[in-house]
Backbone as JSON Lines, residues from 0, in Angstrom:
{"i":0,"aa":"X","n":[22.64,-26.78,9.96],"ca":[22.18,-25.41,10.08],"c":[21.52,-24.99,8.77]}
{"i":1,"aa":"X","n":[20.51,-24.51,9.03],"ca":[19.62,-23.89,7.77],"c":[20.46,-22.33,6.98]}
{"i":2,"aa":"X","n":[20.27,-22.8,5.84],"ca":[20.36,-21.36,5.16],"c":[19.76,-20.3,5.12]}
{"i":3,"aa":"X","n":[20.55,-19.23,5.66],"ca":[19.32,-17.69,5.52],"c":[19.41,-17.14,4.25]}
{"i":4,"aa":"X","n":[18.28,-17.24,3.75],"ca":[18.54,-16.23,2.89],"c":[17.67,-14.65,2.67]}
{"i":5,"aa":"X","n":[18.64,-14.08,2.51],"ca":[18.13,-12.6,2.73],"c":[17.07,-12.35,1.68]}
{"i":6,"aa":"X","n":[15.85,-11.85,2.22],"ca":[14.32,-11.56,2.02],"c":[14.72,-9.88,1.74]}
{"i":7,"aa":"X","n":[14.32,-8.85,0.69],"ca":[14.19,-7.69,0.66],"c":[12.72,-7.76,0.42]}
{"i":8,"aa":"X","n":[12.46,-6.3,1.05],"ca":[10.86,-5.6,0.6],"c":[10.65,-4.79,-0.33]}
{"i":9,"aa":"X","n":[10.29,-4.72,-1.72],"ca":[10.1,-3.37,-2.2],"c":[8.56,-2.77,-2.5]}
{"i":10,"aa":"X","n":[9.1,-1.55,-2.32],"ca":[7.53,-0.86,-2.45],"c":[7.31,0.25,-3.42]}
{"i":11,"aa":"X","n":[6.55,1.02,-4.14],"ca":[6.2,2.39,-4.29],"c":[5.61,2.92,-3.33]}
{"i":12,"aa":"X","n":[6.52,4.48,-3.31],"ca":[5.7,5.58,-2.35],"c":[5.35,6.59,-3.31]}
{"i":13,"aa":"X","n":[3.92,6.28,-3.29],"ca":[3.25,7.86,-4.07],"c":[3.15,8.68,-3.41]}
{"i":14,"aa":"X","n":[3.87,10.29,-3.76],"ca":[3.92,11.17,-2.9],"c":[3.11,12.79,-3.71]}
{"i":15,"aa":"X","n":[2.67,13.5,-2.81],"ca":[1.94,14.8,-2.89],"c":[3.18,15.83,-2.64]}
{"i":16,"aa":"X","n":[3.01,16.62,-2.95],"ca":[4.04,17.81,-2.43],"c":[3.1,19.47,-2.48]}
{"i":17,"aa":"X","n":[3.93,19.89,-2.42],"ca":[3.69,21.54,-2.0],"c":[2.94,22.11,-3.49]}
{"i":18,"aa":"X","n":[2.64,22.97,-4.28],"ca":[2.96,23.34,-5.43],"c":[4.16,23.98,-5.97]}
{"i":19,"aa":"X","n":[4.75,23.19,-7.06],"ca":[5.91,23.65,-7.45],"c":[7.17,23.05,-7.0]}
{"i":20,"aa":"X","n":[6.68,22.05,-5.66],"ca":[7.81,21.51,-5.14],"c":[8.34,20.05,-5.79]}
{"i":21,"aa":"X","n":[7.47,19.49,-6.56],"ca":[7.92,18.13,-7.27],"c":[9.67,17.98,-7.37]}
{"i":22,"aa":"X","n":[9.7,19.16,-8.01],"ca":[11.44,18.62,-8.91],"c":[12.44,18.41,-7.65]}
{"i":23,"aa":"X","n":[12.24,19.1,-6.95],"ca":[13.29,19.45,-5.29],"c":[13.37,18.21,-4.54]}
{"i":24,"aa":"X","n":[12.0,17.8,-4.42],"ca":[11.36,16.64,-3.45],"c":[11.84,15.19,-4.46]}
{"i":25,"aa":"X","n":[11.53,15.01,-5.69],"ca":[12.2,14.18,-6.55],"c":[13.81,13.73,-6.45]}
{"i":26,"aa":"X","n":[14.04,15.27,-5.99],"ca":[15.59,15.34,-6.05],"c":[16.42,14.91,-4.79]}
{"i":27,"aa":"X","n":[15.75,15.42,-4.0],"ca":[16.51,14.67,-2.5],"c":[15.89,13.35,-2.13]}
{"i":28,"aa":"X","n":[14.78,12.83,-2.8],"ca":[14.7,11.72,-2.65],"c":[15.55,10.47,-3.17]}
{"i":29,"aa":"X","n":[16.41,11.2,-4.48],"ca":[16.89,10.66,-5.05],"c":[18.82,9.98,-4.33]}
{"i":30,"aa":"X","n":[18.69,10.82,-3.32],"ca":[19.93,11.07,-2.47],"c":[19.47,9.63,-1.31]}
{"i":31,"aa":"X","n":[18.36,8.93,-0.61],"ca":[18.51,8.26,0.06],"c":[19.19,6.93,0.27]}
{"i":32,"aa":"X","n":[19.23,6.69,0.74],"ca":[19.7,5.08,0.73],"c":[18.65,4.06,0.58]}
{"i":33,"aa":"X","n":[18.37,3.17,-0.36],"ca":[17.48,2.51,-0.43],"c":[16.57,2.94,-1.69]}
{"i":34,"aa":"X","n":[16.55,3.71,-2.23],"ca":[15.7,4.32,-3.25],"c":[16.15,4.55,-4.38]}
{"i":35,"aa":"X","n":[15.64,3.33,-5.05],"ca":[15.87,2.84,-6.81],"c":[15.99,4.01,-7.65]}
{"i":36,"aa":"X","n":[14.57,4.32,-7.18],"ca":[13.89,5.87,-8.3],"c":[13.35,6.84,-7.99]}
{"i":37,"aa":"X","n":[13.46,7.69,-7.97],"ca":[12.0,8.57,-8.12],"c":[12.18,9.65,-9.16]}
{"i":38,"aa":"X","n":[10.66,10.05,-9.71],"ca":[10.52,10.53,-11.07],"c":[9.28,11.36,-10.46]}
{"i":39,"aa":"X","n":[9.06,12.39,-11.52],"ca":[8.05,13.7,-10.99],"c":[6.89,13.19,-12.13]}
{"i":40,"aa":"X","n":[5.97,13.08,-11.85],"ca":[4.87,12.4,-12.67],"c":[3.39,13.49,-12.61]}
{"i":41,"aa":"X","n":[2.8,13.09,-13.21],"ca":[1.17,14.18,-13.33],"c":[0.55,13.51,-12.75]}
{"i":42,"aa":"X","n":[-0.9,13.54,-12.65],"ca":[-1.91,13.24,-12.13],"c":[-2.45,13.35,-10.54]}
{"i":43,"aa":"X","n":[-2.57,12.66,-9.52],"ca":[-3.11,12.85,-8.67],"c":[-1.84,12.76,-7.69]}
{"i":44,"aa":"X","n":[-0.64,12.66,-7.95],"ca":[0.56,12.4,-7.56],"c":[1.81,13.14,-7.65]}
{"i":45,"aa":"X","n":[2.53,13.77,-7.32],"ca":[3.69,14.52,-8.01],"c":[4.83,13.68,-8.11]}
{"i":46,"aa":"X","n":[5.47,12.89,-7.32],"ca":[6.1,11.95,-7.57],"c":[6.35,10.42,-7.2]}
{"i":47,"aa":"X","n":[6.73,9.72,-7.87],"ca":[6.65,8.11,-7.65],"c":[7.95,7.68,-7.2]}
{"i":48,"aa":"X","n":[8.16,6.83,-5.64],"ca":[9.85,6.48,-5.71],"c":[9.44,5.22,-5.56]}
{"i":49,"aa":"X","n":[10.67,4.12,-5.71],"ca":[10.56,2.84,-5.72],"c":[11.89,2.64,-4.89]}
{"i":50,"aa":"X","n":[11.67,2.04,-3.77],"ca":[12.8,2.01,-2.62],"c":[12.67,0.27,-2.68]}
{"i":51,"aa":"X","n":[13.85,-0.38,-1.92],"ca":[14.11,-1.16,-1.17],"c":[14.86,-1.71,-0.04]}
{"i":52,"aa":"X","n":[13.83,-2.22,0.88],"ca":[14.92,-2.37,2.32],"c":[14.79,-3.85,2.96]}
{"i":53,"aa":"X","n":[15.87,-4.2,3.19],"ca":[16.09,-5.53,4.07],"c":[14.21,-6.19,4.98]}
{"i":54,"aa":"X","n":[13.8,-4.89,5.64],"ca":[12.42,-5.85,6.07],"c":[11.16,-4.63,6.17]}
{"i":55,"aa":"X","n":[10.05,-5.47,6.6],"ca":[9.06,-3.94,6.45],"c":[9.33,-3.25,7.51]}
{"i":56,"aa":"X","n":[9.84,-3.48,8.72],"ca":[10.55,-2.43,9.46],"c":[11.22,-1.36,9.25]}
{"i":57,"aa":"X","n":[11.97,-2.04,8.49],"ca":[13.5,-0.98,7.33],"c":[12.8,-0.12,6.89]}
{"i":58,"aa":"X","n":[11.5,-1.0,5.79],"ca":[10.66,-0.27,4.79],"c":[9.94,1.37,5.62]}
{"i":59,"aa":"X","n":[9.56,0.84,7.0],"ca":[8.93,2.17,7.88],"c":[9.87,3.05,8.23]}
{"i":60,"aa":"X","n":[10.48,2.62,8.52],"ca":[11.28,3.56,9.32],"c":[12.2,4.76,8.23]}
{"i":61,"aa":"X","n":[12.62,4.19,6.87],"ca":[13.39,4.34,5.44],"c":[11.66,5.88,5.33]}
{"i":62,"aa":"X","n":[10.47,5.36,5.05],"ca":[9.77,6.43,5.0],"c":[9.68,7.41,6.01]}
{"i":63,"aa":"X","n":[9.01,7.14,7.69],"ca":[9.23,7.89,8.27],"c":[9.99,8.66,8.64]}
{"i":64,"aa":"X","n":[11.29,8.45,8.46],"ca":[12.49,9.07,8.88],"c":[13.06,9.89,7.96]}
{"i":65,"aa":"X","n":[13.05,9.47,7.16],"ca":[13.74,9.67,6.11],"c":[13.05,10.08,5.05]}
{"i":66,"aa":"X","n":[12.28,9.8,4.59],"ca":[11.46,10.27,3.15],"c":[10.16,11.35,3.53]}
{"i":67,"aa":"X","n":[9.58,10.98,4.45],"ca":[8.22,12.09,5.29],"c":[8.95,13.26,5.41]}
{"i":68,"aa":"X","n":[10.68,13.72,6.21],"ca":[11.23,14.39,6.61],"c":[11.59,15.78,5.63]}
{"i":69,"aa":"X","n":[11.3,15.19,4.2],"ca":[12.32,16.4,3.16],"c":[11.18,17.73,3.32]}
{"i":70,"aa":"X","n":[11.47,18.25,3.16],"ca":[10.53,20.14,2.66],"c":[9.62,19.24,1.67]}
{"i":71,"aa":"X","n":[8.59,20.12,1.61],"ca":[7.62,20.1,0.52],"c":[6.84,18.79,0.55]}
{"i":72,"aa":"X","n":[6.96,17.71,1.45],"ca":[5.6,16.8,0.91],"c":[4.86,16.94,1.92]}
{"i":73,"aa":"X","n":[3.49,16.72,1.42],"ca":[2.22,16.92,1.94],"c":[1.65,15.45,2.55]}
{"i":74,"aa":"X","n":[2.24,14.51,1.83],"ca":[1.37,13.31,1.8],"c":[1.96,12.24,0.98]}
{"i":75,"aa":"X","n":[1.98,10.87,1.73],"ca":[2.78,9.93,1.22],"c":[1.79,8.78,1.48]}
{"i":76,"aa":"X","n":[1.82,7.44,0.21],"ca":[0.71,6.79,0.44],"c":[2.32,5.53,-0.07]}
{"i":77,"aa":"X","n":[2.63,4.34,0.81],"ca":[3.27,3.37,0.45],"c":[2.65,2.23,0.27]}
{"i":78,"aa":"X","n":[3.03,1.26,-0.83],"ca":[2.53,0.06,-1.18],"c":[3.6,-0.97,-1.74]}
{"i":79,"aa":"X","n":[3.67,-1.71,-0.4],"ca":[4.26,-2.91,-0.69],"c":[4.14,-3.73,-1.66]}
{"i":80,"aa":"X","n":[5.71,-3.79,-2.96],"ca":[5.45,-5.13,-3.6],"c":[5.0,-6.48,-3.55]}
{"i":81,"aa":"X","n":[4.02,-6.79,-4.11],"ca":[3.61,-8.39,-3.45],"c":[3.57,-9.3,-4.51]}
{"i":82,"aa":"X","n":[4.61,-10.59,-4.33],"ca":[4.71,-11.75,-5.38],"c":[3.66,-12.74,-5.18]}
{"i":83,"aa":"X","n":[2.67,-12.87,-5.97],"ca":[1.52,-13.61,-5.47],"c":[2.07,-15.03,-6.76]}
């Protein structure tokens, strides 16, 4: 019998929010399961999280459900880590 070995996905989700809503949206993101980090950042972005989940399924569903869902974001752009 072959060995499984467990494969995780990680990604950044750059996220937009409301005005003013960064710190809130930072903050309950910080509450999920699966989510390393997130930090309130400048530029074209309000905050950056770095999640990981068992498969890119996990990875969708961990955003849609769960991270799209809080008050205040406008817009979420995810990008899968890739070991080249």
């Amino acid at each position: 019998m072959a060995n499984l070995v467990s494969v995780s996905v990680s990604a950044y989700i750059l996220i937009q929010t409301e005005v003013g809503k960064a710190a809130s949206v930072a903050e309950g993101i910080r509450e999920i399961p699966g989510v390393i980090a997130a930090d309130d950042v400048t530029g074209p972005y309000d905050v950056v999280v770095r999640v990981q989940a068992e498969s890119m399924d996990e990875l969708g569903r961990l955003v849609v459900s769960r991270v799209q869902m809080l008050d205040g974001i406008t817009k979420t752009t995810t990008m899968p880590v890739v070991n080249l």
